[in-house]
N, C-alpha and C positions, 0 to 999 in steps of 0.2 A: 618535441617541444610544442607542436598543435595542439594535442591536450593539454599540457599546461596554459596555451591561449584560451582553451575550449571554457576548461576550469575554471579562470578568472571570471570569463561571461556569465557562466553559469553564478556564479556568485555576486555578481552582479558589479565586477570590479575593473578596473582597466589596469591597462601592463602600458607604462608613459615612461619609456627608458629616456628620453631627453629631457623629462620635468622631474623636478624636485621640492618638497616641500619648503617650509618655511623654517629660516632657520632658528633653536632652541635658546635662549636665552635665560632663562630663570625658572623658578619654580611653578608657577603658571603656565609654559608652555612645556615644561614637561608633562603634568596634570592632563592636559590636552591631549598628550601624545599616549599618555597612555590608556586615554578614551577610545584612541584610533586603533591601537595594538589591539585590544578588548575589542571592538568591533569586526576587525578584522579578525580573531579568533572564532567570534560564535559563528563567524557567516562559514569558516571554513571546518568548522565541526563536524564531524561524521560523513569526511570525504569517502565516496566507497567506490566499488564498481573497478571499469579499468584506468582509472586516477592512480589507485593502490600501486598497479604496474610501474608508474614513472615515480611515481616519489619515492627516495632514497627513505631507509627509518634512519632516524639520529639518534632512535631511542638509548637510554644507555652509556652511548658512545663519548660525549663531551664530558658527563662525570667520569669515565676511564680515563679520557685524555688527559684529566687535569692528576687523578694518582699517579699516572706515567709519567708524567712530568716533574710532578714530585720526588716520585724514586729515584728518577735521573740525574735533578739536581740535590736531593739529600747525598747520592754515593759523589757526585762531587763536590760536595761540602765537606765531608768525612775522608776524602781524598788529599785532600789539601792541608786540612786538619791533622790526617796522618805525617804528611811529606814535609810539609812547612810552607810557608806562602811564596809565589817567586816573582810575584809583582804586588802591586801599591794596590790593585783591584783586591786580589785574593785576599791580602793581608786586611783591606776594612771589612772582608765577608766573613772571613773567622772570629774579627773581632768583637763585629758588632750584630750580626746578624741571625745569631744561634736562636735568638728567642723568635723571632721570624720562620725559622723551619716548625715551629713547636708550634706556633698559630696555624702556620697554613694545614699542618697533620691533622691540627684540634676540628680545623671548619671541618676538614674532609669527613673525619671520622664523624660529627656528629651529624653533619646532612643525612649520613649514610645508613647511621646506627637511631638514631635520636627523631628525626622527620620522617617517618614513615616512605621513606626512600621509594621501595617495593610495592609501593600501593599506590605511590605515585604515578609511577608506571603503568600499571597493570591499569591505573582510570583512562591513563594517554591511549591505551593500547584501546580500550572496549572504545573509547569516544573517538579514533582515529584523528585526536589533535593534529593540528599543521600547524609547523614553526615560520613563523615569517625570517629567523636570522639575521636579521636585521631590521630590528622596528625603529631606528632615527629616522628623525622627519625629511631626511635627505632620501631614504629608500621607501617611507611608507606612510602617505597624505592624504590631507582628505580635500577634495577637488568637486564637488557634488556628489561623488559615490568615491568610493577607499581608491587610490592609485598605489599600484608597485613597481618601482622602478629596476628590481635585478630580482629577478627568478630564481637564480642559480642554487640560492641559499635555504630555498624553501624545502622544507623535508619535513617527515612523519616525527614528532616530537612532542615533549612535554612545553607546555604553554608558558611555564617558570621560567623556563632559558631565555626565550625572548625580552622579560624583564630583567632578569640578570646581566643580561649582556647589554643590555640597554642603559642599565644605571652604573654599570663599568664602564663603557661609554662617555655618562653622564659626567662621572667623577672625573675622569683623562681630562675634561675640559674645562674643570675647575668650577663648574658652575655650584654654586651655592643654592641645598635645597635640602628640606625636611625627608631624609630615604626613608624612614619610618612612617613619614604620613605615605607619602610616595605609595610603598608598598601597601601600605593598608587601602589604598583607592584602588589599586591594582586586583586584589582579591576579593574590593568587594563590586568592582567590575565582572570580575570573570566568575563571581559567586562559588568559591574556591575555599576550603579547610584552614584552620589553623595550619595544618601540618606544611600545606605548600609555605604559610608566611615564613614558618621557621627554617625552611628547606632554603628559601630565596635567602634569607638572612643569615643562615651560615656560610653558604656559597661566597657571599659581599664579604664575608672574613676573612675569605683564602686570599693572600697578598698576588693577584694576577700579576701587575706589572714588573713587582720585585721576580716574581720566576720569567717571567719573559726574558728580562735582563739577564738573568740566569744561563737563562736556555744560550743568548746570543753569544755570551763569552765563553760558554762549557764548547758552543758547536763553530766559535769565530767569524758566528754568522754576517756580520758588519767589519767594514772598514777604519774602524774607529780605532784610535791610539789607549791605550792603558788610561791616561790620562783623562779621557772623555768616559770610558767605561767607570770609574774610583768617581768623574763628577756626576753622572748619574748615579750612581750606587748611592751617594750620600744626599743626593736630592731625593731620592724612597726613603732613606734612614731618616729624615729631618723628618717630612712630610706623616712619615707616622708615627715618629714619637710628637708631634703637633695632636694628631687623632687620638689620641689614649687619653 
């Protein structure tokens, strides 16, 4: 963990686990935030030496996650589909949410096949990018120089993720904002390819929170009755036929 404090120094950054930024509100403080993300990318560019040693790579690994997850919840889609429904959850996910498994396949397969996936990578890999993993203004502000408040999340990674997961983020909290402009300030902060814009923007098509849901009632991860799982089920189902 001392190199990781060493690190920040050298970059000219502070580690303020009890402060946090200001909090996000609209499209303008987004804007902002992802001046900060962008900044705190270039400064941690071509971390080398024995920094390498303590950071995890992620490279790779979060796009696996997300087919794993996929597969997991496709064969119990097709499970239930084969057996029949045996509660009020199952029975609105057969019913209504087939064309849902067919978006999330579509993002994946085109980030993968269609965005220069592999090249992506392979620039993360020579430029030894660092992921902040969480770029909300609650972990990553700017104070006179960049502050980061949890380390933990920080690894060898592609620069894209932290926008991705930051405007899924964005969205969870209902904030209303141009993602299209969004991204475009985003890439042309980090002076970045088309290829990344379309990578970021198929990723935002894979229905995250509808598989999360997924995930919780395939593994009974919550304490929640049938009943609260069927009212969130149909608050993702409203919410995205709203988006179409």
């Amino acid at each position: 963990m001392e190199l990781i404090y060493k690190l920040l120094d050298e970059l000219n950054m502070e580690y303020s686990p009890q402060k946090s930024g200001n909090i996000i509100y609209d499209e303008n403080d987004i804007l902002k935030q992802v001046k900060i993300i962008s900044e705190f990318h270039k400064a941690a560019q071509n971390v080398n030496g024995e920094y390498l040693l303590i950071l995890e790579s992620n490279l790779g690994k979060r796009f696996q996650r997300l087919k794993v997850q996929l597969k997991r919840n496709e064969r119990y889609f097709n499970e239930i589909r084969e057996r029949g429904a045996t509660d009020k959850f199952e029975n609105a996910l057969i019913e209504n949410c087939s064309s849902i498994f067919q978006q999330a396949k579509y993002s994946l397969q085109k980030a993968e096949n269609d965005c220069g996936y592999l090249e992506l990578i392979l620039r993360s890999m020579n430029r030894n990018e660092l992921s902040i993993g969480d770029g909300s203004s609650e972990n990553l502000f700017l104070n006179k120089k960049i502050n980061v408040k949890n380390l933990k999340k920080i690894t060898l990674d592609m620069v894209e993720w932290d926008m991705i997961n930051f405007l899924f983020r964005m969205k969870r909290r209902n904030i209303k904002f141009d993602c299209n402009k969004v991204i475009k300030e985003f890439i042309r902060q980090e002076d970045l390819e088309q290829s990344s814009e379309d990578f970021i923007k198929s990723i935002l098509e894979y229905p995250l929170e509808f598989m999360k849901l997924c995930d919780k009632k395939r593994q009974d991860k919550k304490p929640w009755t049938v009943q609260q799982y069927e009212n969130k089920l149909y608050l993702y189902i409203n919410k995205a036929s709203e988006n179409k």
